[in-house]
C-alpha positions as CSV (number, residue, x, y, z in Angstrom):
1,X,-4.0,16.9,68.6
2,X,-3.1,16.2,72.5
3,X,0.8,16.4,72.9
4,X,2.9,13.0,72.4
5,X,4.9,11.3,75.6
6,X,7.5,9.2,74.6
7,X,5.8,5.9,75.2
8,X,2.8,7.2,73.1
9,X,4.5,8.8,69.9
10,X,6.2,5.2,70.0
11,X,3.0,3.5,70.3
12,X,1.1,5.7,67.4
13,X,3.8,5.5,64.8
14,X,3.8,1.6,65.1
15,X,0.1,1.6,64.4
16,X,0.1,4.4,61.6
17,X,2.7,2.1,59.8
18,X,1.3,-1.1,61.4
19,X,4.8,-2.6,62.5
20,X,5.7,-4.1,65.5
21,X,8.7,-5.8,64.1
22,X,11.6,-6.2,66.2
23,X,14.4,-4.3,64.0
24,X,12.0,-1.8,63.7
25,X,10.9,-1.4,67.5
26,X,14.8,-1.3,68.2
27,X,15.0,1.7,65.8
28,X,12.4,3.9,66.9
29,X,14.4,6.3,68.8
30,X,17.0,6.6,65.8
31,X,13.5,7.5,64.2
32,X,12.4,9.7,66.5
33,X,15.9,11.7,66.9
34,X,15.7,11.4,62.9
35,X,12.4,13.2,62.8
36,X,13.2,16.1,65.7
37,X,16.0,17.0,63.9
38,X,14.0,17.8,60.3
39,X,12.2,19.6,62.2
40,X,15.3,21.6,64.3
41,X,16.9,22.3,60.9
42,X,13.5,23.3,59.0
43,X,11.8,26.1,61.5
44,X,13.7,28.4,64.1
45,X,12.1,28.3,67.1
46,X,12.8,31.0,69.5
47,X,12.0,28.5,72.4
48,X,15.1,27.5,71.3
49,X,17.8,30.2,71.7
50,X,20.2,30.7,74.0
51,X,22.5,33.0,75.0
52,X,26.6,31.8,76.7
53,X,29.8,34.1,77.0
54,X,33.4,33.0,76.1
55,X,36.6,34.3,75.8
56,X,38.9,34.1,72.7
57,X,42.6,34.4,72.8
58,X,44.7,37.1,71.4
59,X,46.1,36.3,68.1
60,X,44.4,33.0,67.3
61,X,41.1,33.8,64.7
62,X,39.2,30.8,66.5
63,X,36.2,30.6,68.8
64,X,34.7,27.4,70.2
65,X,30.8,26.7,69.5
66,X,28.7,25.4,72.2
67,X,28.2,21.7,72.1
68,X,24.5,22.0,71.9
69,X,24.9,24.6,69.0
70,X,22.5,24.6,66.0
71,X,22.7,27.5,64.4
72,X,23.7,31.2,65.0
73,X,21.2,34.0,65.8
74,X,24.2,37.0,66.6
75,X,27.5,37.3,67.9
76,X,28.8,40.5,69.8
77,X,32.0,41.2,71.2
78,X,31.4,42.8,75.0
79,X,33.3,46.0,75.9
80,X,32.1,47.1,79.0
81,X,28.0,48.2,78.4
82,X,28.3,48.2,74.5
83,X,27.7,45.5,72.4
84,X,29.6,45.5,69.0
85,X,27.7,42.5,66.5
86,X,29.4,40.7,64.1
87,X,28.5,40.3,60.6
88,X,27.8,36.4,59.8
89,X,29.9,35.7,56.6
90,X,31.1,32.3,54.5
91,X,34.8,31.2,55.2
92,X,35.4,31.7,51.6
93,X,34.8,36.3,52.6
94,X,37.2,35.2,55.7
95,X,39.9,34.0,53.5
96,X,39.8,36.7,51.3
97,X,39.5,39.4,53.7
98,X,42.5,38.5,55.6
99,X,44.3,34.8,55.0
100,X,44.9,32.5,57.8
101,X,48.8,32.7,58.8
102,X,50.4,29.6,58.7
103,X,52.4,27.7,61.5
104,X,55.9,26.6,61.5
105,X,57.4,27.2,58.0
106,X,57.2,27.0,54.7
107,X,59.5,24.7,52.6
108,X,60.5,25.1,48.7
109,X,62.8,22.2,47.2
110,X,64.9,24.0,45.2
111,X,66.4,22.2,42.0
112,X,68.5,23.6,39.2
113,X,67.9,22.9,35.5
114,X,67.8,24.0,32.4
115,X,64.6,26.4,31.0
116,X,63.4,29.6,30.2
117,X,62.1,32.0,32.0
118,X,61.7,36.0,31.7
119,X,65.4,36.9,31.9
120,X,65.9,33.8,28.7
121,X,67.1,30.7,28.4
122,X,69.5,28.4,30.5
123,X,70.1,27.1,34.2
124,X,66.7,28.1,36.1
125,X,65.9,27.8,40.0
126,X,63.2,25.0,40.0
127,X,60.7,25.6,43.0
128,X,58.7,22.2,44.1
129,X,59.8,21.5,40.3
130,X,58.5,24.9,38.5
131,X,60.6,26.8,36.8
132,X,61.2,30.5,38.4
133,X,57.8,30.8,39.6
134,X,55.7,34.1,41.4
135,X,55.8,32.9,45.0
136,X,54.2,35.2,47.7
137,X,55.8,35.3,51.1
138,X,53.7,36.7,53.7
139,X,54.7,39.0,56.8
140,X,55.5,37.5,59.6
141,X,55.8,33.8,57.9
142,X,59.3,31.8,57.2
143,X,60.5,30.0,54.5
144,X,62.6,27.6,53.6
145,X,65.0,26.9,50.3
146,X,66.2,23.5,50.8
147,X,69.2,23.5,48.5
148,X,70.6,20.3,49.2
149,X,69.6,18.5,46.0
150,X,73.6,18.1,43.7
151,X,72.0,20.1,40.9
152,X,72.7,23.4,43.3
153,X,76.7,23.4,43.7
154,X,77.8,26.8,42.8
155,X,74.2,28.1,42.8
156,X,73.6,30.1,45.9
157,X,70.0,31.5,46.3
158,X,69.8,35.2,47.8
159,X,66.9,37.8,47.8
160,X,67.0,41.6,46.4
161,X,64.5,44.4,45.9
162,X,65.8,44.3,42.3
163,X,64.7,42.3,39.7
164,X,67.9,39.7,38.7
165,X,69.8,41.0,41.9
166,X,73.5,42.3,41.8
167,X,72.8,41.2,38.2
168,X,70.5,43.6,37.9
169,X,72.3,46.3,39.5
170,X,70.5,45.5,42.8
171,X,71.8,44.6,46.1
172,X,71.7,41.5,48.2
173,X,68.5,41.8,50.8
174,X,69.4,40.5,54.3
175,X,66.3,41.7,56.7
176,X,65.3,38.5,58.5
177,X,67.6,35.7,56.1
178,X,69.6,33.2,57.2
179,X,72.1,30.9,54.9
180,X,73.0,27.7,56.5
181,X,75.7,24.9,54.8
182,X,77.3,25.1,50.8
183,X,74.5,24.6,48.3
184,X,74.2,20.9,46.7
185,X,75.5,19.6,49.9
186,X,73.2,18.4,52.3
187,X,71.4,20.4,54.8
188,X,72.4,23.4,52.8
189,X,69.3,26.4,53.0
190,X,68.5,29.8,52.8
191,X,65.3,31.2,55.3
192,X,64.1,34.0,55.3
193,X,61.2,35.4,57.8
194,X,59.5,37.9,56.4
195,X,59.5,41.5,58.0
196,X,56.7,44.0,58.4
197,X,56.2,46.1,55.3
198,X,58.9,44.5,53.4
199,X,59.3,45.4,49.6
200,X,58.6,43.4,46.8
201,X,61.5,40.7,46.3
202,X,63.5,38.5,43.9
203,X,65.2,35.7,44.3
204,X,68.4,35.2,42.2
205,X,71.7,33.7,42.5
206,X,75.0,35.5,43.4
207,X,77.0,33.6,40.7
208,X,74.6,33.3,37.4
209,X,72.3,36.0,35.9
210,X,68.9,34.8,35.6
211,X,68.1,32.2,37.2
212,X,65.6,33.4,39.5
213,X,61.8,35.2,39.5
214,X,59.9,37.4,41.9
215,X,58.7,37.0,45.6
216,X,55.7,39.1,46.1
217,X,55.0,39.4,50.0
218,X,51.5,40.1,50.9
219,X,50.3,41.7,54.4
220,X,50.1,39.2,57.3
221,X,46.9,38.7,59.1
222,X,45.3,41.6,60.1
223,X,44.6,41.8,64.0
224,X,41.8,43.8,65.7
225,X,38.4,44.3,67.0
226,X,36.8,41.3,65.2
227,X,34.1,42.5,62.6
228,X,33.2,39.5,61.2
229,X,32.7,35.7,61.8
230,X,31.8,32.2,59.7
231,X,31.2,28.7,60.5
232,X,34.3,27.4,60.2
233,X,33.6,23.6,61.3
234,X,31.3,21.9,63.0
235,X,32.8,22.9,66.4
236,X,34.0,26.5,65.5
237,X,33.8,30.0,64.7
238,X,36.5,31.7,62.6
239,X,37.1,35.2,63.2
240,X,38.1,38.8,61.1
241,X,40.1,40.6,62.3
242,X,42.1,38.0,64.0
243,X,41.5,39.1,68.2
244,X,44.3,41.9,69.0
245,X,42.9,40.7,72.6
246,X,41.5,38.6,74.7
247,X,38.1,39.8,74.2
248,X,35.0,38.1,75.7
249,X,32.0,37.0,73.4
250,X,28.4,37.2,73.5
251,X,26.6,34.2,71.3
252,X,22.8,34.4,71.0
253,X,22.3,31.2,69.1
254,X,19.9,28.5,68.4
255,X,20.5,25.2,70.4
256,X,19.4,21.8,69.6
257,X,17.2,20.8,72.8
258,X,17.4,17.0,74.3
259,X,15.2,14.1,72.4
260,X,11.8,12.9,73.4
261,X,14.0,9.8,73.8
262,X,16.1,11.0,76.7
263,X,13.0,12.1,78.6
264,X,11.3,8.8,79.6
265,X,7.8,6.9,78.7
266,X,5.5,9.7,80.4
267,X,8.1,12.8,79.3
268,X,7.7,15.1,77.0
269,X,9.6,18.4,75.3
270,X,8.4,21.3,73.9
271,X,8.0,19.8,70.4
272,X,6.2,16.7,71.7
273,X,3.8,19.1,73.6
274,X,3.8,22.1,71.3
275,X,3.9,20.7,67.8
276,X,2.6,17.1,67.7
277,X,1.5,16.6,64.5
278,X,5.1,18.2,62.7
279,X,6.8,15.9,65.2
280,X,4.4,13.0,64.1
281,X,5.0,13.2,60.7
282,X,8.3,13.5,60.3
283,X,9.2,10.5,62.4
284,X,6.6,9.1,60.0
285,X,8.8,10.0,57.1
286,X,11.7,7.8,58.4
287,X,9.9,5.3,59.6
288,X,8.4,4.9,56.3
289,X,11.9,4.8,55.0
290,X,13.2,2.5,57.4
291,X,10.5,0.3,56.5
292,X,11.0,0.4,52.4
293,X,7.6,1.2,51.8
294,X,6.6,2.0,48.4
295,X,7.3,5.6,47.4
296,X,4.2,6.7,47.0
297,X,3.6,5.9,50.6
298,X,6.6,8.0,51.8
299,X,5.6,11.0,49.5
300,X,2.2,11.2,51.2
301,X,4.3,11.0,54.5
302,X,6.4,13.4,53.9
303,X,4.0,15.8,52.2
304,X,1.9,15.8,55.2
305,X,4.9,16.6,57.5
306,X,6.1,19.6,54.9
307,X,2.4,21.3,55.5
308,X,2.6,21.0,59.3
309,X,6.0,22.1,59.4
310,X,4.7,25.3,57.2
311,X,2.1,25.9,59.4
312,X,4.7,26.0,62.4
313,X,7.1,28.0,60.5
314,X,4.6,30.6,59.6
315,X,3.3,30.8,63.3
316,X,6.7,30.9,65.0
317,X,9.1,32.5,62.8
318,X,6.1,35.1,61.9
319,X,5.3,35.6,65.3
320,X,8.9,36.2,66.1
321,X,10.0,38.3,63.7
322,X,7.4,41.1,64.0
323,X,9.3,43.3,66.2
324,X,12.7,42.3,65.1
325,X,14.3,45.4,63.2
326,X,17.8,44.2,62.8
327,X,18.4,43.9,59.0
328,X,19.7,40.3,59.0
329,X,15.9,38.9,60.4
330,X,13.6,37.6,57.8
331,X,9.7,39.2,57.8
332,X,7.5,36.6,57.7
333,X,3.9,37.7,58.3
334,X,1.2,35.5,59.9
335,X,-1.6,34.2,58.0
């Protein structure tokens, strides 16, 4: 099949679905657009990749995707001649591997009540209404505990490496805490911003034995050479390590290319010329949609589009995958 210009993949789906009507006419480039992108998210096309530089910024784990960005083919960071390549990972690995730091801080309501907890029963610190809970504070983070609530008078919240505090035989832990006002009045607080390497800690208060539980506080986020990246968003890359520097980028991607609709009656693009009948077919598919034409109708559609875009597939990805040798592209050979 001779390649499609605009005007004439307009004028041969109106007569393959016989429909001139005027809602439908007006929708035949939301068609069109419709049908190039089955195809863009269906077959990678190596007419299609691209390669851009960009900077990202020390301590912040995010890099800015191109706005014409599809999909990812490899992502280096540049030091001088050598190229280091990220592994593509979900966000879900990201997290694990090293959890996003917070902004700004942390606040825990802190009530007092009745309960039980592991040092018995009677007068408990209530966290955001739980009784003595776990809480992890992580390096490098503050937190809050907003003591202004009546129930605190005479209950004054401080940390120790010891289970139960002075209670416990412990010592009071001061690294990075601040007290502000008279618990149960308002305003009243204790902060605390967590140091590097800091030891396991409990929260307790100085006048009452058991009140309190433990404060486990993880690592912060781990900076360096990135060795890993995810789609975060639609607009952005997220990073592991988070960058230790301002380290420039290399993105070898796959870009989605301008519609047949943006190139005028007599243009064309590469799909228009180079894969006619995929491109056919799938704007066939939508409008058959559009339309509400009976299922069976659409099937036969949309069946004929899945076996051209197969044959494309197994002629472009096949052809350009026979020389790849990095581990992460598919073999597809060409029948």
């Amino acid at each position: 099949m001779a390649g499609f210009t605009y005007s004439s993949l307009k004028t041969t789906i109106q007569n393959y679905v016989d429909s001139s009507e005027t809602t439908f006419v007006n929708t035949l480039n939301t068609i069109i657009e419709q049908g190039e992108e089955r195809i863009l998210k269906g077959v990678w096309l190596d007419n299609f990749k691209k390669n851009v530089t960009g900077k990202a910024t020390s301590g912040t784990p995010y890099l800015g995707m191109p706005t014409d960005f599809l999909a990812p083919f490899s992502l280096a960071v540049l030091e001088g001649d050598t190229y280091h390549y990220l592994n593509l990972k979900q966000v879900s690995f990201m997290r694990a591997y090293e959890p996003i730091a917070g902004s700004g801080t942390t606040t825990y309501t802190v009530t007092v009540a009745s309960g039980v907890n592991t040092y018995g029963s009677g007068n408990k610190y209530y966290l955001d209404g739980i009784n003595s809970p776990t809480i992890n504070l992580t390096e490098g983070q503050t937190y809050r505990f907003d003591q202004s609530d009546s129930s605190n008078l005479n209950h004054p919240l401080r940390f120790s490496t010891t289970g139960n505090g002075t209670w416990g035989g412990g010592t009071e832990y001061t690294t990075g805490v601040t007290t502000v006002g008279t618990p149960g009045s308002s305003g009243a607080y204790t902060e605390i911003t967590v140091a590097e390497d800091a030891p396991t800690l409990h929260y307790y208060c100085t006048n009452h034995s058991g009140m309190g539980g433990q404060a486990n506080t993880p690592a912060g986020p781990v900076t360096g050479r990135p060795k890993y990246y995810a789609e975060f968003d639609s607009d952005t890359f997220i990073l592991a390590p988070t960058p230790n520097g301002n380290y420039t980028f290399e993105l070898h991607y796959f870009y989605r290319p301008a519609s047949l609709t943006a190139a005028g009656d007599s243009g064309q693009t590469w799909l228009s010329e180079n894969a006619p009948t995929t491109l056919l077919y799938a704007c066939l598919t939508e409008a058959a949609i559009f339309l509400k034409m009976e299922p069976t109708e659409i099937a036969q559609y949309n069946q004929r589009f899945e076996d051209a875009l197969a044959r494309l597939k197994n002629t472009a990805e096949g052809a350009g995958t026979q020389s790849q040798y990095r581990y992460d592209q598919v073999r597809i050979p060409i029948t």
